[in-house]
ZAMARGU-4260 file (C-alpha; in steps of 0.2 Angstrom, whole numbers, plus 5000, padded with zeros to 4 digits):
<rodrens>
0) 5000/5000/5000 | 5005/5017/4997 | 5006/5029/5010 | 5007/5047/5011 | 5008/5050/5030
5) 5018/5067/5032 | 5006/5079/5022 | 4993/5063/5025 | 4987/5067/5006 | 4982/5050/5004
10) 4979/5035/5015 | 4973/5019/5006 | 4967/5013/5023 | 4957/5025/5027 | 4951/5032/5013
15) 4938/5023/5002 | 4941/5022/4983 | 4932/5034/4971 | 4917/5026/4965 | 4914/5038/4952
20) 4923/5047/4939 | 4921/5064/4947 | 4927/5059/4964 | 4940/5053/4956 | 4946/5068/4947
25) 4940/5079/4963 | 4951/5068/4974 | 4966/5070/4961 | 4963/5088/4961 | 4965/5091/4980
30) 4979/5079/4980 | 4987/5091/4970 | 4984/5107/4977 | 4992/5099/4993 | 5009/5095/4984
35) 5008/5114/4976 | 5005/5121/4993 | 5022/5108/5002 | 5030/5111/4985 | 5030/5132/4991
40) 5031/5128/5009 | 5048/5120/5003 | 5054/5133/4994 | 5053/5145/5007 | 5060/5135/5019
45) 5074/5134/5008 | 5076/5152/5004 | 5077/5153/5022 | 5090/5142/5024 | 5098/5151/5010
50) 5096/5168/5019 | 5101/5159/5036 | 5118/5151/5028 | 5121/5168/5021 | 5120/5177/5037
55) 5131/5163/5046 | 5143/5164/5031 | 5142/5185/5035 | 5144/5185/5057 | 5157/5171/5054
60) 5168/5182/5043 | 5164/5198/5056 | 5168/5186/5068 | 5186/5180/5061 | 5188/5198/5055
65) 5187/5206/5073 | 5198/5192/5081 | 5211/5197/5067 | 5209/5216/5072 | 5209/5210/5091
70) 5225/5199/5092 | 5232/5200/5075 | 5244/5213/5067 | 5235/5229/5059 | 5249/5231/5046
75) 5242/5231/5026 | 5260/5219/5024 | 5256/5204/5013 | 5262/5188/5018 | 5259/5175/5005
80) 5267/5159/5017 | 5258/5165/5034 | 5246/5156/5043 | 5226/5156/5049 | 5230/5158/5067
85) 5212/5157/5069 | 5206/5143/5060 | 5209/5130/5074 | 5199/5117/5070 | 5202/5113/5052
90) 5222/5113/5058 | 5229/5095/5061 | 5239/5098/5075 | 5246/5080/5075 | 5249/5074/5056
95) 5239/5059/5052 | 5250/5048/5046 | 5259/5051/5064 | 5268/5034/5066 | 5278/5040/5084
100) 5276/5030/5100 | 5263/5033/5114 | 5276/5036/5126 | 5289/5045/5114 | 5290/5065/5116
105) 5293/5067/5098 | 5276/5067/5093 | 5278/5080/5079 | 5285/5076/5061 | 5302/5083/5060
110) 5301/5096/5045 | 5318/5104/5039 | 5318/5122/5040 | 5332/5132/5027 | 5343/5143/5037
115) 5345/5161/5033 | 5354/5174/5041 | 5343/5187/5053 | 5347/5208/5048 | 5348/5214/5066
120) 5356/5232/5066 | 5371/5233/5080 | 5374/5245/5092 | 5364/5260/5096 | 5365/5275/5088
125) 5373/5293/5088 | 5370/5305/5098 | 5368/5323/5088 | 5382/5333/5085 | 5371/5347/5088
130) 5369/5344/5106 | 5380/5354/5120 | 5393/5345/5126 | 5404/5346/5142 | 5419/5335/5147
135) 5426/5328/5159 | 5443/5321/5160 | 5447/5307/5173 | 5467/5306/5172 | 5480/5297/5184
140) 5488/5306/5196 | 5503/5316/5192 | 5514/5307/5201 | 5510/5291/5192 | 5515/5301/5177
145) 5534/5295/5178 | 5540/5277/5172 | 5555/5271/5184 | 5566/5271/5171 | 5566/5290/5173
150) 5557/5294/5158 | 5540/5303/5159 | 5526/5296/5151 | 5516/5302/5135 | 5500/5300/5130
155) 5498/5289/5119 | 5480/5289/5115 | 5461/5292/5123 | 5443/5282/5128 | 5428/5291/5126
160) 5410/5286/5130 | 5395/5298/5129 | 5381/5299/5144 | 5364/5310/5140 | 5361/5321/5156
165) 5343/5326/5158 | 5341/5341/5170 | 5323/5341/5175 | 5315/5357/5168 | 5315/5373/5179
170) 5300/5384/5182 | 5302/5401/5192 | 5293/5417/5194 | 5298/5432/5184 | 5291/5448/5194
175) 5289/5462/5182 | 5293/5481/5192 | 5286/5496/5185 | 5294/5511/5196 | 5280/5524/5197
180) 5288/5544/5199 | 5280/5557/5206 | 5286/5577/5208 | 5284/5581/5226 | 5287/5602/5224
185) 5275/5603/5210 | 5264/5587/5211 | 5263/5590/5193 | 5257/5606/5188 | 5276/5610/5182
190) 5274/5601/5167 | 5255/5600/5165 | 5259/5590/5147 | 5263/5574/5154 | 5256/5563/5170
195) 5260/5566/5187 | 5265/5550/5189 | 5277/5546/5176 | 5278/5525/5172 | 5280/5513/5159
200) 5267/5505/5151 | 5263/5488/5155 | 5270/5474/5142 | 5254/5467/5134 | 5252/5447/5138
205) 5245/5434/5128 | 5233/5430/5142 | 5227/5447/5151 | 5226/5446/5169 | 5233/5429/5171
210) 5250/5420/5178 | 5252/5410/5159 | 5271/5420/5150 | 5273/5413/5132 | 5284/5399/5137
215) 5270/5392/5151 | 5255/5393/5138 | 5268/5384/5126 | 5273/5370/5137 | 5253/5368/5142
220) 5248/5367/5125 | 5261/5357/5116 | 5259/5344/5130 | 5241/5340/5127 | 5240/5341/5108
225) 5256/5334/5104 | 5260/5323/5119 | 5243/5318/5122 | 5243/5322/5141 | 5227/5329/5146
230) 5227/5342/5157 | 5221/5332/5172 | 5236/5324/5173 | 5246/5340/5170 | 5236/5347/5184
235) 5241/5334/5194 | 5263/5336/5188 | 5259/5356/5194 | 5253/5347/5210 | 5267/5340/5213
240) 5280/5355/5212 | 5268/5365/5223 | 5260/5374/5208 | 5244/5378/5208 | 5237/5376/5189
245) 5219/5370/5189 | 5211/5360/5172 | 5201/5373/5173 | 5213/5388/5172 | 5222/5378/5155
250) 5204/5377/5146 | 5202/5396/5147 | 5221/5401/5142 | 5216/5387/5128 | 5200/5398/5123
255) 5210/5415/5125 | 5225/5408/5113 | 5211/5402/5101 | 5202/5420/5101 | 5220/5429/5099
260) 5227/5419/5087 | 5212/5413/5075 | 5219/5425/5062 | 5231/5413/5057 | 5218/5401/5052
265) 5209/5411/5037 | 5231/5413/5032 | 5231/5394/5032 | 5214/5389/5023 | 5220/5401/5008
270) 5237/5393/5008 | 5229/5377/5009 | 5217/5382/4991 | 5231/5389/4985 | 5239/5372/4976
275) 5234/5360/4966 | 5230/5346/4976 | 5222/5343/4992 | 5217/5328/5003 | 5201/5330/5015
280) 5196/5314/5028 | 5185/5317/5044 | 5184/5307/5061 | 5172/5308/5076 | 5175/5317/5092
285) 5164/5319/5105 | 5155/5333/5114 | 5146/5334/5131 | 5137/5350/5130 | 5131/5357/5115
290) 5126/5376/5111 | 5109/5372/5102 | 5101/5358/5093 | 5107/5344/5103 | 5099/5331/5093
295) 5100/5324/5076 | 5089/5326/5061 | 5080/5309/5066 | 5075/5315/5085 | 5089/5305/5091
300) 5101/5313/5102 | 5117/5318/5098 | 5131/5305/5105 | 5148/5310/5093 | 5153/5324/5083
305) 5165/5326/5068 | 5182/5335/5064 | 5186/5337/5047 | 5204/5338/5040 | 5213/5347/5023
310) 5231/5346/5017 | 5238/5354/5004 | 5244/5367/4999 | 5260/5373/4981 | 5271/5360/4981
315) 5286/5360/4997 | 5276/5370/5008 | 5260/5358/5014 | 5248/5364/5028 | 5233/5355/5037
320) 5219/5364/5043 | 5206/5354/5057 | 5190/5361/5060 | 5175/5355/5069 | 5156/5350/5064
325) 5142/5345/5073 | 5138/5332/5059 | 5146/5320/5045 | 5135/5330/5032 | 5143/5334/5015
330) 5140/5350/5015 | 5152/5353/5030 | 5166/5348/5014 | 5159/5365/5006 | 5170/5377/5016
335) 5189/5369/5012 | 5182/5366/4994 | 5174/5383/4990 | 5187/5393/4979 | 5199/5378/4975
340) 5205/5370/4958 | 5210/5357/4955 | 5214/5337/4962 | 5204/5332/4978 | 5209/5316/4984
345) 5196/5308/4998 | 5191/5291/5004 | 5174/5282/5000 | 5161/5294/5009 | 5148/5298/4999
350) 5147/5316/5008 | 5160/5323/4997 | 5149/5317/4980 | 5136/5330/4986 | 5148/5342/4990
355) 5156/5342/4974 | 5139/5342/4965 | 5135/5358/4974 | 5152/5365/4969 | 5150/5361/4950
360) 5134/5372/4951 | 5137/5387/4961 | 5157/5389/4954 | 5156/5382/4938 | 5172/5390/4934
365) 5183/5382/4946 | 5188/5363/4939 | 5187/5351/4953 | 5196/5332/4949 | 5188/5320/4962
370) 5201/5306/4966 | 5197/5290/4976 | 5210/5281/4989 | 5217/5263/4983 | 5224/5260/4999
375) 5203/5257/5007 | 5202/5246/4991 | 5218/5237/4994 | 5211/5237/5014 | 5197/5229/5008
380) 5203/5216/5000 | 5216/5214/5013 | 5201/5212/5027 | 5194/5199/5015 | 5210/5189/5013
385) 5211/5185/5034 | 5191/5178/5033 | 5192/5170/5017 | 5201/5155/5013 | 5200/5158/4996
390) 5217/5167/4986 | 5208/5181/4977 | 5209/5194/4988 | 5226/5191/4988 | 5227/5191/4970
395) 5218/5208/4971 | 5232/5215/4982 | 5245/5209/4972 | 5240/5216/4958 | 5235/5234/4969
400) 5256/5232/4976 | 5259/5230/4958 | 5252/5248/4954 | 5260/5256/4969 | 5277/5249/4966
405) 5277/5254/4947 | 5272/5272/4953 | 5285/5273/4967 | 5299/5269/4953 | 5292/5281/4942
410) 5295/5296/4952 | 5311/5291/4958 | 5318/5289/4942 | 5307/5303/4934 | 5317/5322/4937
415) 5300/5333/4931 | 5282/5333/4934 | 5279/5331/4914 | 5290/5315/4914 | 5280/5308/4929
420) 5263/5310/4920 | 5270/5302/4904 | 5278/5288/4913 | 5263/5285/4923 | 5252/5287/4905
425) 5263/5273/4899 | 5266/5259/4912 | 5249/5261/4923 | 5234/5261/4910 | 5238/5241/4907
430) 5240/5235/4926 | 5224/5245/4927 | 5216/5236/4914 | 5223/5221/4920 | 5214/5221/4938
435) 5198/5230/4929 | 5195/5215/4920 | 5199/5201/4933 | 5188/5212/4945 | 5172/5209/4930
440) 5175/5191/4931 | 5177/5188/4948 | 5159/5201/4953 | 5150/5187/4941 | 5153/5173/4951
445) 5159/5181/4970 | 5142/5186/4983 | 5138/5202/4986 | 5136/5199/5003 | 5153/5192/5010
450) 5167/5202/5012 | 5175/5199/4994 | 5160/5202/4986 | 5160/5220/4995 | 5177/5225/4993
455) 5173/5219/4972 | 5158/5231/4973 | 5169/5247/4980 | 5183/5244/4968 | 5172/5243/4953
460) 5160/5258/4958 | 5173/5270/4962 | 5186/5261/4947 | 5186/5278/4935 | 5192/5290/4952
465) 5204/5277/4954 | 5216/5283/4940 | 5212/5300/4940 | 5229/5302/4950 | 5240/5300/4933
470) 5235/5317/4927 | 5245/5326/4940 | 5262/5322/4944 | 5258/5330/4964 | 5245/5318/4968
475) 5249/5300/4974 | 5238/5285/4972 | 5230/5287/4989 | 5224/5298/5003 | 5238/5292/5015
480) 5243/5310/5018 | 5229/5316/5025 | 5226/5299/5035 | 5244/5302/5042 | 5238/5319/5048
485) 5224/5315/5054 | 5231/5304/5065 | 5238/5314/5081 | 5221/5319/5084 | 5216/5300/5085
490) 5228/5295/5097 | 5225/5310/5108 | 5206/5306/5110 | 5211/5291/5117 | 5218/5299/5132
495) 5207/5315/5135 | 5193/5305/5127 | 5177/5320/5125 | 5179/5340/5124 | 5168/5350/5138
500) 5159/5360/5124 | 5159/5365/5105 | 5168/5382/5108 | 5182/5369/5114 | 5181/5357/5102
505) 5185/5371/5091 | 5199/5379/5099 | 5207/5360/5099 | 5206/5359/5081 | 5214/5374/5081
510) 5228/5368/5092 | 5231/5352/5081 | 5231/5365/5066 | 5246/5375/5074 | 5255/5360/5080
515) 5253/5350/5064 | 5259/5361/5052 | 5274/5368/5064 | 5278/5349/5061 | 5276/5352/5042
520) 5288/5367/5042 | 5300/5357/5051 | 5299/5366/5066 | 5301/5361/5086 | 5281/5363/5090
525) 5285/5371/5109 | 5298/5383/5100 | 5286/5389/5086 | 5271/5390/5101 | 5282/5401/5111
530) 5288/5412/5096 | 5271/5413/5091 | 5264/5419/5109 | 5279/5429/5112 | 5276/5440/5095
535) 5256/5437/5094 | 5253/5449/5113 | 5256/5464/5100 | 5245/5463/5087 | 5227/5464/5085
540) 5215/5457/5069 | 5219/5470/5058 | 5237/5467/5058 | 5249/5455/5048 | 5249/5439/5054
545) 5255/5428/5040 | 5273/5433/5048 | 5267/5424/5060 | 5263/5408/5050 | 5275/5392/5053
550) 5285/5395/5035 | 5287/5411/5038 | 5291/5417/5057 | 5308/5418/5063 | 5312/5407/5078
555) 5321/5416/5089 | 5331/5408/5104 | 5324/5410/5122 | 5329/5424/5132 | 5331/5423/5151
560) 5324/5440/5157 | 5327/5448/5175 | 5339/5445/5188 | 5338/5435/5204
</rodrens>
């Protein structure tokens, strides 16, 4: 008997047998609804299981992908004969074919290894020659200067070793007298032109009213934004010499620099506009109080903010300029781009699409190039190749370190711009081509939905921005330089974590704007704060600050004023 128990469509026991025709055909045709309705039931479980592998397929590589972040090294290196360390299971730790005794140690396959010899650099290195230096000169006794044969002895010859001396640094009070004269015959009405009381005017400071000189408000600053020590725990090195300097009192000098100097910044923008090139990239920074409009265009509230970056700037003079934003939005691009030409080199954020589009039409005269990183593509791939256990994405960064390496010999053995754009016309076009068309093949048969598939999908969508670089002999393949800028911020918002307001997120940017591009200029960022104080207490907006900018103010060496 046939029996059909599961979607119990029929039963031969139980059910009689058609005595007619129609019952029959009637009996056929409910048999066969029932299989159409299992037959879509079964499909739709197995789209599910399709949907559910997919998304386990998707958490494991987050899953593999997080543990390499975690525990693994962040370098973009390729190393073709390196090992999963995380796949575990599908590792043999004992071979098979182990044919070793129970009790024997050697439970392992003896593999012969080649030798090689290790690179190790020697020694340590040289001290500058440009540091002081004092001697001191341990000789014998004179006595022990005479040989007993009665001749005196010569020298012949001398060790010298070298020790750094560290003298801790010294901080003091410098009390400024202003002698006040008076005429006691005629109390003044002698000399009715001039003031009874005759004194010289007060030097203007930096910060009126306050105990902070030049090299103070150097020292402060410079430690935070470019030693990444919050003022908490500078408060707290004060504290320990007796100094009373509260967080507090740092925050406003920080916000009275920012109100005098911010002159310079409108100097550096315009600098920045002023070449060819420029590289823009943003990262988040958080705020506790904001001035207005503490939520977000959803309703939500506003947990993080954004600081925006641009470098550039003619070519041997680069600048950086950081600015704060309550939100990622494009438009917040629009002031770095408004009033530039030229090549704008940015990562894969959409923002800067919209912002461009709103350039082309309000400033159709000035020619933007937009430029897409290959170093997020090559990270892509890279991030695919530690979840995947298949070799394309390292085909994909071969072929991306096949690009870079052909550009990086072209401009070293290039000696103009024009030859750079003509080598690169001539040797990168077909490694382009070459990675275009094994990225067409491999988005026909790769999903979307896994990591490959993704870093397929950003290469190919972004593909033409990629080679927009060739055309101009300052711009390189990526958006490294701005990245590389950027990244001081980063690792100083991992030790003071939040900024109290907006007005200080501001004044921050502004202090990473100073301190990064003193870096830029080659320049000592505590010397050129102190220069910068030291000459800024005299001038007011109207006057010229691009003296004062870091290309073009004079250091000058640090005079010790007054006498004890």
């Amino acid at each position: 008997e046939i029996k059909f128990i599961s979607d119990r469509i029929f039963s031969m026991e139980k059910k009689r047998k058609p005595q007619t025709l129609e019952e029959a055909l009637a009996q056929l045709e409910a048999a066969e609804e029932k299989i159409r309705n299992q037959t879509c039931i079964i499909k739709r479980q197995e789209a599910e299981k399709q949907s559910l592998t997919m998304e386990l397929i998707r958490v494991n590589e987050e899953l593999r992908l997080q543990l390499a972040h975690r525990f693994a090294k962040h370098s973009e290196k390729y190393y073709p004969n390196q090992p999963d360390l995380f796949d575990e299971l599908e590792e043999n730790v004992i071979p098979e074919d182990d044919t070793a005794k129970v009790n024997d140690e050697q439970i392992y396959k003896e593999e012969i290894v080649e030798s090689y010899k290790r690179k190790r650099k020697c020694g340590r290195k040289q001290l500058s020659d440009s540091l002081p230096r004092k001697k001191l000169t341990i000789d014998i006794p004179e006595s022990e200067k005479h040989c007993e044969c009665g001749s005196d002895l010569v020298k012949i010859g001398e060790d010298i070793s070298e020790q750094l001396i560290h003298i801790p640094e010294q901080i003091y009070v410098l009390q400024t007298i202003r002698p006040k004269y008076a005429c006691r015959n005629c109390e003044g009405s002698g000399d009715e032109d001039k003031p009874a009381v005759r004194q010289m005017p007060a030097p203007k400071r930096m910060v009126e009213k306050s105990i902070a000189s030049p090299s103070l408000l150097a020292s402060v600053i410079s430690n935070k934004f470019e030693l990444h020590l919050p003022y908490y725990r500078q408060e707290k090195a004060y504290e320990h010499r007796l100094i009373g300097i509260s967080r507090q009192d740092m925050s406003n000098w920080q916000e009275a620099v920012y109100k005098k100097c911010r002159p310079l910044e409108p100097l550096i923008v315009q600098h920045i506009k002023s070449g060819c090139t420029m590289h823009m990239d943003e990262t988040t920074v958080k705020v506790l109080e904001y001035e207005d409009d503490a939520e977000t265009a959803d309703g939500k509230p506003r947990s993080k903010s954004y600081m925006w970056l641009a470098s550039g700037g003619p070519k041997g003079k680069p600048a950086v300029v950081f600015r704060y934003n309550k939100s990622r939005s494009g438009t917040n691009a629009s002031e770095f781009i408004n009033g530039f030409s030229g090549y704008l080199m940015t990562d894969g954020y959409e923002g800067y699409d919209s912002a461009l589009a709103e350039h082309d039409r309000l400033f159709p005269n000035e020619k933007i190039t937009h430029c897409s990183c290959l170093a997020h593509a090559r990270r892509k791939f890279t991030d695919a190749s530690k979840v995947s256990k298949s070799k394309s994405p390292e085909e994909a960064v071969k072929m991306i370190r096949d690009i870079y390496r052909t550009d990086n010999a072209i401009r070293e053995k290039a000696k103009s711009d024009e030859e750079i754009i003509r080598l690169r016309k001539e040797n990168l076009p077909p490694l382009f081509e070459k990675f275009h068309a094994w990225l067409k093949e491999k988005e026909m048969h790769c999903l979307s939905s896994n990591k490959f598939g993704e870093a397929v999908s950003y290469a190919l969508k972004r593909w033409d921005r990629f080679k927009e670089f060739m055309n101009c002999a300052e711009m390189t393949p990526d958006n490294n330089l701005a990245e590389n800028a950027i990244r001081p911020f980063v690792l100083g918002r991992k030790n003071w974590l939040f900024t109290g307001s907006e007005e200080g997120a501001r004044s921050s940017c502004f202090m990473y704007t100073l301190i990064e591009n003193a870096k830029l200029s080659g320049l000592v960022p505590y010397d050129y704060l102190r220069c910068l104080f030291e000459q800024a207490a005299d001038l007011d907006e109207n006057s010229d600050w691009s003296k004062l900018l870091p290309w073009n103010i004079k250091i000058t060496p640090w005079k010790d004023l007054g006498q004890w």
